[in-house]
Steps between C-alpha positions, in 0.01 A plus 500: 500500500731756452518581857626163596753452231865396531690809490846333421544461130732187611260207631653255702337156378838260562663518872783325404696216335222210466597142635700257329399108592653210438298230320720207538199244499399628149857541360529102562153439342605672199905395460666733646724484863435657829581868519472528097157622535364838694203691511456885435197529718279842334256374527555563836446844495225626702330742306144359364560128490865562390697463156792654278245755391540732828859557405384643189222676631719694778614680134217546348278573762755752588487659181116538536541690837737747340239589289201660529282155434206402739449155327773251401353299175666172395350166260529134581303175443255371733754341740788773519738529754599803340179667553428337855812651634443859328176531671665416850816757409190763379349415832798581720641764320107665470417491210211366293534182259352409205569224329397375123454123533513304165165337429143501688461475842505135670178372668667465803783680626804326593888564531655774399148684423410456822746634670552814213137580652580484880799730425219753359604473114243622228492217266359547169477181237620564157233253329631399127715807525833482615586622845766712365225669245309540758712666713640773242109581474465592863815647510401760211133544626655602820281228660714519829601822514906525558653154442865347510459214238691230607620281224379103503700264730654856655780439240665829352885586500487643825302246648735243413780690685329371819627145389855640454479622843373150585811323254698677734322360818534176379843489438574609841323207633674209309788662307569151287151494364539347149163489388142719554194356439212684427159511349435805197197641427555931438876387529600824742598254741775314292604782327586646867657205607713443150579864535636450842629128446593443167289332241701183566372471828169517428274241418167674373221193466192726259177498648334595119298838689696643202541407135899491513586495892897516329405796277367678750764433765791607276280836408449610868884464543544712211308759652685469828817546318622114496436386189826476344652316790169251555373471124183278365730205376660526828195445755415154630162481420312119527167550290438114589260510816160730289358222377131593349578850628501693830144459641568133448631252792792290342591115643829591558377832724254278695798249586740803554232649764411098644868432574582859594240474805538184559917469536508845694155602572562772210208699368548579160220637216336357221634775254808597605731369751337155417634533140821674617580169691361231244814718298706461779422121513539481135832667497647282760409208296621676141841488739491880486513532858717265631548375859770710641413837370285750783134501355281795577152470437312864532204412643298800360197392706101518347345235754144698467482380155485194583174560653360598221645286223210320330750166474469503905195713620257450215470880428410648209829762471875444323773531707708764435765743488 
């Protein structure tokens, strides 16, 4: 393995500026006018079936080549897009993946798990334990030899940079955006874009992958030095769309993803960017969002889970993180 490693310690995982589409058809369906409402397309990115997490990992996974690592070891739930897409950076970068999945193994593999296996990941099931236990115990046995740990949902300080850099993007391509919409679940994606946009720009819709998604947004831009310009009270956090909690399918995340594919033949996920538009929905109704102001929904991508989302494929795993 060594032998075929990446020797640059700065992966390339992001080409370039992702596409921005218009969604005119769905701005109408939801109250708002033509133009008002565009599409940040990352999920577009081609890495492993795509998603904000390859910005993150070009960081991280960076980090892990400058060291002296062999493994790269990271936690999720059963459905992570998170883990997915470190085992695919692991695998072009060359090195080895494991990843602690909360729970016990599904009967059938599906989604995300799947495809964490065809990208040559070690998974390892964390039972009644959880996966972040689990992980500290391999870590200390030495299980892997040299590892990287990378934190859940890829979210650290200098992860989250890789959304500044992306604030910055974004800007460029519609300088009069007034709003950002976009699903929280380790939060280093809105803390990157608040960073870069200003917390009244964006609209952070909370996923519930963490007890306080606003709490935990507010401490990564501490740590990245933006906390007294971006503070807690400050952050626009919507708590509305976790319903029973974050394995669960909501109504209003069902009709989100129905009218999303069905208006603009829009894939969105069951956990994420399903619940970041139901938010979006919800905030255009609230008259939040109003018609007139440039809408951005991040679409942060996750279409795997869907696949294996018990609401949809009858499989025994949670989506995830």
């Amino acid at each position: 393995m060594d032998g075929d490693r990446l020797q640059t310690p700065d992966p390339t995982f992001v080409a370039g500026p992702t596409q921005v589409d218009r969604a005119d058809r769905l701005a109408a369906a939801i109250g708002l006018g033509a133009g008002d409402l565009l599409v940040k397309r990352d999920d577009l990115i081609g890495l492993g079936g795509g998603g904000n997490k390859a910005r993150k990992l070009q960081i991280t996974m960076g980090e892990a080549l400058r060291s002296d690592a062999e493994w790269v070891l990271t936690t999720g739930a059963p459905q992570s897009n998170h883990a997915r897409l470190t085992a695919a950076a692991a695998a072009r970068v060359g090195l080895r993946c494991a990843l602690v999945l909360q729970g016990d193994a599904p009967d059938t593999r599906r989604g995300n798990v799947l495809l964490d296996q065809l990208f040559g990941a070690h998974l390892v099931w964390s039972g009644d334990a959880t996966a972040e236990s689990v992980a500290d115990a391999l870590e200390a046995e030495g299980r892997f030899g040299p590892v990287s740990r990378i934190p859940f949902g890829g979210s650290n300080a200098a992860s989250a940079t890789a959304y500044v850099d992306a604030a910055r993007e974004l800007r460029e391509q519609v300088p009069d955006v007034r709003h950002v919409v976009v699903a929280v679940g380790s939060g280093g994606t809105m803390a990157g874009l608040v960073a870069g946009l200003g917390a009244e720009v964006v609209l952070g819709v909370d996923c519930g992958a963490v007890p306080d998604g606003r709490a935990t947004v507010a401490a990564l831009l501490a740590d990245m030095g933006h906390g007294d310009r971006s503070p807690a009270k400050a952050l626009r956090v919507d708590r509305s769309q976790i319903g029973a909690g974050y394995e669960h399918l909501t109504d209003g995340t069902r009709a989100a993803m129905s009218l999303a594919a069905e208006q603009e033949g829009l894939l969105l996920d069951p956990t994420y960017t399903g619940r970041a538009f139901s938010g979006l929905v919800d905030a255009v109704a609230r008259g939040d969002i109003r018609p007139g102001e440039r809408t951005v929904f991040l679409h942060t991508g996750g279409l795997p889970g869907l696949f294996g989302h018990p609401a949809f494929s009858g499989a025994d795993a949670s989506p995830s993180a």
